[in-house]
C-alpha positions as CSV (number, residue, x, y, z in Angstrom):
1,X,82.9,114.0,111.4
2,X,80.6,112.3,114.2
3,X,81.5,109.5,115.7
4,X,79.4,107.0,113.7
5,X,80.6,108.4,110.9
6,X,83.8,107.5,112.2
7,X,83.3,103.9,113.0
8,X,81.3,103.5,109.4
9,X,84.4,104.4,107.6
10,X,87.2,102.8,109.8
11,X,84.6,99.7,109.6
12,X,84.9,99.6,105.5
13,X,88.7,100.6,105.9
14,X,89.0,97.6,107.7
15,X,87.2,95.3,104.9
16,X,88.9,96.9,102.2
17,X,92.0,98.5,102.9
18,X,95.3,96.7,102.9
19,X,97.0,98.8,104.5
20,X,95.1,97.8,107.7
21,X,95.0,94.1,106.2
22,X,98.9,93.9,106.3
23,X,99.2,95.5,110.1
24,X,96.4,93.2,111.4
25,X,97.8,89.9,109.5
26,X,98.9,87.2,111.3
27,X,102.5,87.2,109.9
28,X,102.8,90.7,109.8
29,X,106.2,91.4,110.9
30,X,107.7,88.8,108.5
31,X,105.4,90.7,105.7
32,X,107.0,94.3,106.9
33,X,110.6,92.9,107.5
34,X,110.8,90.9,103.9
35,X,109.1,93.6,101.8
36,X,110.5,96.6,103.4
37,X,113.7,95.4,102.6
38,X,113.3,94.5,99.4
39,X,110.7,96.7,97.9
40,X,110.5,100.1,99.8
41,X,113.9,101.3,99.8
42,X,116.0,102.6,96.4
43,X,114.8,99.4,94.7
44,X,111.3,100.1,94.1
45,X,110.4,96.9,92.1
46,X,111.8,93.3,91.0
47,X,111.2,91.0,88.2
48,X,109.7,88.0,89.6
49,X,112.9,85.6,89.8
50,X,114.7,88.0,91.9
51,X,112.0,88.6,94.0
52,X,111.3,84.9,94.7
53,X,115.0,84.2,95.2
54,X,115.6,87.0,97.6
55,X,112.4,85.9,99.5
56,X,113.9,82.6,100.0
57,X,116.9,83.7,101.2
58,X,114.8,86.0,103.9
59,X,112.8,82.8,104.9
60,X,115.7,80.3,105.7
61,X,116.8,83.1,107.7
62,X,113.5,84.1,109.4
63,X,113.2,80.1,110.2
64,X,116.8,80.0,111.9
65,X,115.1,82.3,114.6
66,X,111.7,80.0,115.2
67,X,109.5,81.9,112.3
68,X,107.0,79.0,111.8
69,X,106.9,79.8,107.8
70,X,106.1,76.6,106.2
71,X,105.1,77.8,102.6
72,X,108.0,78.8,99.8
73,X,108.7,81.8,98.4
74,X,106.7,82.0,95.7
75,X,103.6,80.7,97.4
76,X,103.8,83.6,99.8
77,X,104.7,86.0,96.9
78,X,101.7,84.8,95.8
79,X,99.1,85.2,98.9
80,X,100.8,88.4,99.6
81,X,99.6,89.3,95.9
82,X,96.1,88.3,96.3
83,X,95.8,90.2,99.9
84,X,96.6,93.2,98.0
85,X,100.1,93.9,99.4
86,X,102.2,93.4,96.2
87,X,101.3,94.8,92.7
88,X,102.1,92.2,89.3
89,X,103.1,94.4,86.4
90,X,104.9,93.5,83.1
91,X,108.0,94.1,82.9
92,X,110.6,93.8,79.8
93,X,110.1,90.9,77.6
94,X,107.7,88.3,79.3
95,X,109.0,88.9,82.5
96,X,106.5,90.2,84.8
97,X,108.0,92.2,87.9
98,X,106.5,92.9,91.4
99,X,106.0,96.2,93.3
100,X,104.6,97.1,97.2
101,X,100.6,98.1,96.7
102,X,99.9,101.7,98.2
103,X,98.1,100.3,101.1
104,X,101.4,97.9,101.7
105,X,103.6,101.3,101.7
106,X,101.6,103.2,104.2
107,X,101.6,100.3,106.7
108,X,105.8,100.1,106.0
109,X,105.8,103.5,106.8
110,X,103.7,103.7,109.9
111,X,105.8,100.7,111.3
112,X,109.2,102.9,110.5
113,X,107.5,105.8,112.1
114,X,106.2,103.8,115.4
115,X,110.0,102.3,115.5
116,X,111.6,105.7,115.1
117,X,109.8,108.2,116.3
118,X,110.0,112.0,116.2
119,X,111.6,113.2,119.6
120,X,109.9,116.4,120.0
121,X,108.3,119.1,117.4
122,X,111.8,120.4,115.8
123,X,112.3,124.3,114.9
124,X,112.7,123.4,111.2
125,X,109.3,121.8,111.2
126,X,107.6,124.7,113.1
127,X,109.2,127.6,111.3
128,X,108.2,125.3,108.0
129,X,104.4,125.8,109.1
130,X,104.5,129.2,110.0
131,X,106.3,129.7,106.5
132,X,103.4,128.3,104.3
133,X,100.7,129.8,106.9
134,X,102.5,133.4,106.0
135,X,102.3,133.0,102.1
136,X,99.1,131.4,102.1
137,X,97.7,134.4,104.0
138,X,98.9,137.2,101.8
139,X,99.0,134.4,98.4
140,X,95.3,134.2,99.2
141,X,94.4,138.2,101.0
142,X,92.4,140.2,98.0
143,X,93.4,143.1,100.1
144,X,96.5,144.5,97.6
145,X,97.6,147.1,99.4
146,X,97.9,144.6,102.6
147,X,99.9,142.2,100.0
148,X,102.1,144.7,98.7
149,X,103.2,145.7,102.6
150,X,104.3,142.2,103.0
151,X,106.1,141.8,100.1
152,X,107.9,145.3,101.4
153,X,108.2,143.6,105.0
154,X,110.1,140.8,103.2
155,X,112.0,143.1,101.0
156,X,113.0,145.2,104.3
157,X,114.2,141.5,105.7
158,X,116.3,140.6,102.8
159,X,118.0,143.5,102.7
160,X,119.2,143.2,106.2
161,X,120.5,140.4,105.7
162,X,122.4,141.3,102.7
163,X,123.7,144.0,105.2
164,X,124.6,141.8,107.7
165,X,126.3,139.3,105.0
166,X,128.0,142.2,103.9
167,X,129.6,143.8,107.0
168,X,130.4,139.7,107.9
169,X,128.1,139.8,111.0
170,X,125.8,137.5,109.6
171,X,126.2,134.1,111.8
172,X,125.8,130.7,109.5
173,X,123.6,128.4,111.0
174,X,124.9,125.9,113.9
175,X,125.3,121.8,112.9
176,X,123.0,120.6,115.1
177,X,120.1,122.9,113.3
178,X,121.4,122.0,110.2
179,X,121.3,118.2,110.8
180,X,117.5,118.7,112.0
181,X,116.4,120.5,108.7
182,X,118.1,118.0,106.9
183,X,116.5,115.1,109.2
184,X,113.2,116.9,108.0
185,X,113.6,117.3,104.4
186,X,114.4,113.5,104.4
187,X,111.0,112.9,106.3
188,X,109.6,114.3,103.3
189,X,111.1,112.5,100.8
190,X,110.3,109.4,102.3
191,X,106.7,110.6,102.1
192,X,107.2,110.6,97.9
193,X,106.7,107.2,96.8
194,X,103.9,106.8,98.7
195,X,102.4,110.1,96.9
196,X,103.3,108.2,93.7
197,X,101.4,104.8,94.7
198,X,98.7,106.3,95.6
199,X,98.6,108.9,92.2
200,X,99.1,105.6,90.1
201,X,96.5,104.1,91.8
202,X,93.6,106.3,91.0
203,X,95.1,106.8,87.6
204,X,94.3,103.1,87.2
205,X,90.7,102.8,89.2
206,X,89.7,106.2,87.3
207,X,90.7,104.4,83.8
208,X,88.6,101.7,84.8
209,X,85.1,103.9,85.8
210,X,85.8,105.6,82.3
211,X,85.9,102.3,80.7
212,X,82.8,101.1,83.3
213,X,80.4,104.6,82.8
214,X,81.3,104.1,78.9
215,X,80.2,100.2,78.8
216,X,77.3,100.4,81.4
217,X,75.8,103.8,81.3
218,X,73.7,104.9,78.8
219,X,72.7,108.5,79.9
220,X,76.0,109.2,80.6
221,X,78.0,107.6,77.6
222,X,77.3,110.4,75.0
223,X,79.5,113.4,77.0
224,X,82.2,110.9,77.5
225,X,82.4,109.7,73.9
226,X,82.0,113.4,73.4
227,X,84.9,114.6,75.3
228,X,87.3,112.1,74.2
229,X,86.5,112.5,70.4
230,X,87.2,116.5,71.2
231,X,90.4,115.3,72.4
232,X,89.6,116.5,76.0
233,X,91.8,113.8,78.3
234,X,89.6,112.8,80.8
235,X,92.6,111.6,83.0
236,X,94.7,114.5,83.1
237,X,91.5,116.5,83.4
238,X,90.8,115.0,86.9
239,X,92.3,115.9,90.4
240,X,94.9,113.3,90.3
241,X,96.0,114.5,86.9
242,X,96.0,118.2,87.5
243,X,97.9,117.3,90.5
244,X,101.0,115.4,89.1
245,X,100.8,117.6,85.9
246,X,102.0,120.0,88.3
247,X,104.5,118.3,90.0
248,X,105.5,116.9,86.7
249,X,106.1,120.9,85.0
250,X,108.1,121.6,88.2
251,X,110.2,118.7,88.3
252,X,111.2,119.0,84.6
253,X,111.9,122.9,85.0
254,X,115.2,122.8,84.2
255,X,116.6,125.9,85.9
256,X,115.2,124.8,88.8
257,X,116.5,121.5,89.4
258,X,119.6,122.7,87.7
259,X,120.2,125.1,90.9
260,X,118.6,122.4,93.2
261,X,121.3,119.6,92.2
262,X,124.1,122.5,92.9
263,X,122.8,122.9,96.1
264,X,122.4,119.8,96.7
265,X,125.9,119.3,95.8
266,X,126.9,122.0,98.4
267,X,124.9,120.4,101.4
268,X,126.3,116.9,100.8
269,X,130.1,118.5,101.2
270,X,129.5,120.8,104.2
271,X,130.5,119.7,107.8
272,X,127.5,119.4,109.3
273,X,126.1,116.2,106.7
274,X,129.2,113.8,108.7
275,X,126.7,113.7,110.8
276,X,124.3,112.3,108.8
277,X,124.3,108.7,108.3
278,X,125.6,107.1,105.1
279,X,122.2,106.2,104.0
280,X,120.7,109.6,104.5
281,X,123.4,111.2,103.1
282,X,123.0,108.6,99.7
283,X,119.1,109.5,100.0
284,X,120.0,113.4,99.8
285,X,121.9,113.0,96.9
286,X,119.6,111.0,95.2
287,X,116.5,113.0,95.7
288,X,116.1,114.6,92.4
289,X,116.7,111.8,90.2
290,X,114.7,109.8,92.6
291,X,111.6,112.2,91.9
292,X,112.3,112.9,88.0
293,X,112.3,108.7,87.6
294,X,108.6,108.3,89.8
295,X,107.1,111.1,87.6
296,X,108.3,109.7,84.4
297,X,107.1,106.8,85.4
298,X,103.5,108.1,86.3
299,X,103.6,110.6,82.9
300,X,104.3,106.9,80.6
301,X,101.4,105.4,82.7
302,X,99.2,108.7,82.0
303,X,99.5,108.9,79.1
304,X,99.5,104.8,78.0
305,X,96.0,105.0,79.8
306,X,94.8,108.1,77.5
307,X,95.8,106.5,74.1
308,X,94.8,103.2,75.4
309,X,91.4,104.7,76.5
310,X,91.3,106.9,72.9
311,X,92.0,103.2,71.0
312,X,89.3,102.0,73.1
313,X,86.5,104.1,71.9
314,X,87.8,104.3,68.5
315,X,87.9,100.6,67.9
316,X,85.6,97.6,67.7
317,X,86.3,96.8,71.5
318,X,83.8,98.8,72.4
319,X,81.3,98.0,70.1
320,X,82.2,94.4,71.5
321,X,82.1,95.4,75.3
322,X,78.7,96.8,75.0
323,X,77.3,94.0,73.2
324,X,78.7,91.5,75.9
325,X,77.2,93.6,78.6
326,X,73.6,94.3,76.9
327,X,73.3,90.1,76.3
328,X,74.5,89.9,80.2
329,X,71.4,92.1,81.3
330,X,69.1,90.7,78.7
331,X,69.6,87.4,80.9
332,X,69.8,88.1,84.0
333,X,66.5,90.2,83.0
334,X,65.1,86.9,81.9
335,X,66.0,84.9,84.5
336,X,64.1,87.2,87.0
337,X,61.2,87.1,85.0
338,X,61.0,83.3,85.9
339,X,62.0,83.2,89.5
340,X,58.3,83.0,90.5
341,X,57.6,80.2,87.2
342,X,60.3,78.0,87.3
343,X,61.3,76.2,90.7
344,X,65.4,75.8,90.5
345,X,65.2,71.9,91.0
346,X,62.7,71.7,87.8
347,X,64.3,69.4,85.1
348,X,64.2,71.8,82.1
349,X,65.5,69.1,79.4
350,X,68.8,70.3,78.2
351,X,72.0,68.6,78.3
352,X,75.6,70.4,78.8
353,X,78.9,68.4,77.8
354,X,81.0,69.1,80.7
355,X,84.4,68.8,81.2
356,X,85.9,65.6,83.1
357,X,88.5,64.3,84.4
358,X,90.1,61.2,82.2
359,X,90.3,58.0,84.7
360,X,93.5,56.1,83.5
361,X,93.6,51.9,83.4
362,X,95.2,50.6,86.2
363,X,97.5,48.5,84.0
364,X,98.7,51.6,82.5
365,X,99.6,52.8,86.2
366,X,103.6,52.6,87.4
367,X,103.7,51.5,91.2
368,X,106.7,52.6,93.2
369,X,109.1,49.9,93.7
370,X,111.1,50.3,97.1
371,X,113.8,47.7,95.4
372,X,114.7,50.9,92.7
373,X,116.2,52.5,95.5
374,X,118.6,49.9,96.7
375,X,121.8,49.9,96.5
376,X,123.8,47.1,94.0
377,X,127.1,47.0,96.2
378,X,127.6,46.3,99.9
379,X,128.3,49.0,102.4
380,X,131.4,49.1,103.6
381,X,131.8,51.1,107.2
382,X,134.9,53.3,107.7
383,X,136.8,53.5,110.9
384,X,137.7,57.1,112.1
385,X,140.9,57.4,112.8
386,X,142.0,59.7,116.0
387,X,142.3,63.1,114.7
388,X,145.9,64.7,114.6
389,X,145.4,68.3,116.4
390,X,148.2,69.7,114.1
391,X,147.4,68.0,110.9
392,X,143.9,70.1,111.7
393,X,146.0,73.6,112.1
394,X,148.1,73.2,109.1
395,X,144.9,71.8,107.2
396,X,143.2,75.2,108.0
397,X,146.2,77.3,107.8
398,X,146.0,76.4,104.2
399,X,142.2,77.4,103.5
400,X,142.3,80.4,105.6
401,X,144.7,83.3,106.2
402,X,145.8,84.0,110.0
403,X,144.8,87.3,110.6
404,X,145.6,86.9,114.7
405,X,149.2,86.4,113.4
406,X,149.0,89.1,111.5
407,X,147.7,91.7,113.5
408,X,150.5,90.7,116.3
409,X,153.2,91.0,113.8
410,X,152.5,94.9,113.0
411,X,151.2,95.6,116.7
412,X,154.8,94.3,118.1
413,X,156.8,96.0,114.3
414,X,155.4,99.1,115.7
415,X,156.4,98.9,118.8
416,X,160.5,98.4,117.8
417,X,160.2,100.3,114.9
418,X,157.5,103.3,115.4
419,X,154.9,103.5,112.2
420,X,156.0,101.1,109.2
421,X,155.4,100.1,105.9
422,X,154.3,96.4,104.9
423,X,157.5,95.8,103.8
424,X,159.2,96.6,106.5
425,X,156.4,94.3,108.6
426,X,157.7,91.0,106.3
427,X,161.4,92.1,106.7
428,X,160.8,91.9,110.1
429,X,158.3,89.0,111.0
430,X,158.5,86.8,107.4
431,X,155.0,85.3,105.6
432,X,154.8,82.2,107.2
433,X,151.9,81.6,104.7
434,X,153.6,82.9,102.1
435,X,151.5,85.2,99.6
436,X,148.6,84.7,101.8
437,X,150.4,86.3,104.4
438,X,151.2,89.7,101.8
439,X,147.1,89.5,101.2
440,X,146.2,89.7,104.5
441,X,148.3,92.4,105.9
442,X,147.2,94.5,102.4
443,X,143.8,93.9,104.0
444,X,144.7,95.2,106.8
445,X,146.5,98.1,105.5
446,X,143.4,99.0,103.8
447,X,141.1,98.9,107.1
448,X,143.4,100.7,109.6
449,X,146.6,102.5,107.7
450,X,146.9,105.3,106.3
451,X,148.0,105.1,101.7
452,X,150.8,107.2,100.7
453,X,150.7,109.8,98.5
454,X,151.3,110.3,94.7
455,X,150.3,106.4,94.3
456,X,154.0,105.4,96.2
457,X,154.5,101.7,95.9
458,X,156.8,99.5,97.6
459,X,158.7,96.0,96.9
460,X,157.7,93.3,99.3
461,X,159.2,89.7,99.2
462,X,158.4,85.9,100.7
463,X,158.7,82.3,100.2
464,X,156.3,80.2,99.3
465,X,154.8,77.7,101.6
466,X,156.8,74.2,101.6
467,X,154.6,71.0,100.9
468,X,154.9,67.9,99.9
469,X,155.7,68.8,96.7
470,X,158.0,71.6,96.7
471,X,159.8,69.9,99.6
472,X,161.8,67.6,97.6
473,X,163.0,70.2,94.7
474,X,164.2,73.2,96.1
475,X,161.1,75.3,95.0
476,X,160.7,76.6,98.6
477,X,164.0,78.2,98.5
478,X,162.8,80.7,95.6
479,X,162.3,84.1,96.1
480,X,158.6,85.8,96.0
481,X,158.2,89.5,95.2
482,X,155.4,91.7,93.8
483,X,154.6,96.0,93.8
484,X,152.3,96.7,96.3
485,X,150.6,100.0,97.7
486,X,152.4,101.8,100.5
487,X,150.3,102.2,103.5
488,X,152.0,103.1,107.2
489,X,150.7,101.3,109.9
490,X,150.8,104.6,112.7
491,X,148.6,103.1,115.4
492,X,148.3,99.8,117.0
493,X,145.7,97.1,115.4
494,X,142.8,96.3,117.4
């Protein structure tokens, strides 16, 4: 492609794409940063209400940091719907939900990719191209007897290496290795929904020329209506279709993704996949369902478009269509006849009832009355009294539990006693907070000790925090217990 070339189509990509609409907005980042999280991850879309709500809840935040964002959450919802970022589909009911636009995806990605890049070209990637180069070569080489030497070359190959597993010689492959190819196969994946967008997409602008070429061309009109009376379906006929129809087979081929969720299985629960994080590790598992949801999603938009199209050319609507649009061009085909007749400032004597606005009487107009406002009893004004600095501790004592405490009552049970049960923690240093204190140190045994066996459970006991109340009638002196968990507390809290 020369250069002008070039420029011509990064110059229309530039009018038209949104893609490079969302990375040359002014509020880009806050764009990326709200609907990545929300749209581009597992969740894929959201009705409307949740959207709006969880928008909201980004902004106040975005604000706290000096994002000058003065508009709500629905109004942006709403310009970033009209710049072509977000998609508005309905949903169940009347509920209409929102999804990223393909051009929205790619810029999310390319930000992801500029913040994490790749650190160098990886083995697994290499050896991936020099893979597909190989079986394109002999897949494509009308030479047989050249293809039937490689397929002996591989045959040679995997025999070796059913030797070599045989004798136990064979070495398994190293963690770090393994971690890359993983790293890889999750680059991939990440690739999918924007394979999916972009497939919906021209689904949807193809269904729309069809609808166009059978409204507005003539000469053309006959081998459509033809095709679709034949039953020929013009969407799963075209590249897009033939494309995800394949996918579509393989993915519901069910001896193959049978074996791929066993080894899927497998990978997740070998050593080296610690090292992955937890959401790659959540993203590996998920990776078949993920792709058998996105194509039956695209296979109920495929084939709602054909039946919708078939109903379309079988009906009135049409008829209708084609009506509207010939009266259109009669028109406008009469209206350039009398450009050069009739000057557009000419009075032509006819009268059209407009609509108006209805001006109300002032009479009938309520003013605002500052008095409405006013309040019918004086204000009094309160004195603050001097703050008590132990009325304060016991007041938040009592809302909150004292995990300092705590933590310094196992660190110094652990140091008389060695490792230790919670109960043997209260027997030692008693729940000055009662069963607040037993809540907090079963939080803590859940964080940092280690649960018995077999489902063991222990007695623990307290009292129960004195007030006012319980002061007075012996209350305070009663007894607490409950079944708890066992945990031992081996190590020292941080």
């Amino acid at each position: 492609m020369t250069a002008l070339a070039t420029a011509l189509t990064a110059r229309r990509l530039l009018e038209d794409s949104s893609a490079w609409s969302l990375l040359r907005a002014d509020n880009a980042p806050v764009v990326i940063g709200i609907l990545g999280q929300h749209l581009s991850g597992e969740v894929r879309r959201l009705p409307a209400p949740e959207l709006f709500e969880a928008v909201e809840a980004e902004l106040d935040e975005l604000r706290a940091h000096a994002f000058d964002l003065p508009k709500t959450a629905a109004q942006y919802c709403r310009d970033w719907l009209t710049a072509g970022y977000l998609v508005r589909r309905p949903g169940e009911g009347r509920e209409e939900v929102y999804e990223l636009s393909e051009g929205a995806l790619t810029a999310i990605r390319f930000v992801e990719q500029l913040a994490t890049p790749r650190a160098s070209a990886t083995e697994s990637r290499l050896a991936t191209i020099i893979e597909r180069i190989h079986r394109l070569a002999v897949e494509t080489d009308p030479d047989t007897s050249r293809r039937i030497a490689a397929l002996e070359a591989e045959r040679e190959r995997i025999d070796t290496q059913i030797a070599a597993l045989g004798s136990g010689s064979a070495d398994v492959l190293s963690d770090e290795r393994a971690v890359e190819r993983a790293v890889d196969i999750l680059a991939l994946t990440a690739e999918v929904p924007e394979d999916f967008a972009r497939v919906r997409a021209a689904l949807e602008q193809l269904n729309r020329d069809v609808r166009a070429q059978l409204v507005e061309e003539p000469e053309s009109r006959g081998a459509v209506l033809d095709d679709v009376f034949r039953g020929v379906d013009l969407l799963a006929e075209s590249d897009a279709g033939r494309s995800f129809a394949a996918f579509y087979a393989l993915v519901l081929d069910a001896e193959r993704t049978a074996a791929l969720e066993a080894q899927v299985d497998d990978l997740v629960d070998r050593p080296f996949a610690h090292s992955l994080s937890p959401d790659q590790r959540r993203l590996l598992q998920r990776l078949l369902p993920t792709m058998q949801d996105a194509g039956a999603e695209i296979h109920q938009v495929m084939t709602s478009f054909s039946r919708s199209l078939r109903r379309f050319v079988q009906s009135q609507e049409l008829a209708e269509d084609r009506a509207v649009h010939r009266l259109v061009r009669e028109t406008l085909a009469e209206a350039n006849a009398l450009v050069g007749q009739v000057q557009p400032y000419r009075q032509l004597g006819l009268e059209l009832d407009l609509t108006a606005v209805t001006v109300a009487q002032v009479a009938g107009m309520r003013l605002h009355n500052p008095a409405d406002s006013e309040t019918t009893e004086p204000v009094v004004t309160s004195h603050a009294a001097t703050a008590d600095i132990a009325n304060l501790r016991a007041a938040v004592r009592a809302s909150e539990i004292d995990m300092a405490e705590l933590t310094a009552n196992v660190n110094d049970v652990l140091g008389m006693r060695g490792p230790s049960t919670i109960a043997e923690v209260l027997a030692d240093r008693p729940a000055t907070q009662g069963v607040a204190s037993v809540v907090g140190l079963l939080v803590l045994a859940e964080q940092h000790a280690t649960p018995a066996g077999d489902g063991r459970a222990e007695h623990v006991t307290w009292r129960p925090v004195v007030s006012s109340d319980t002061a007075s009638d012996g209350a305070a002196d009663a007894l607490r217990g409950a079944t708890v968990p066992q945990f031992l507390f081996e190590e020292a809290l941080p």
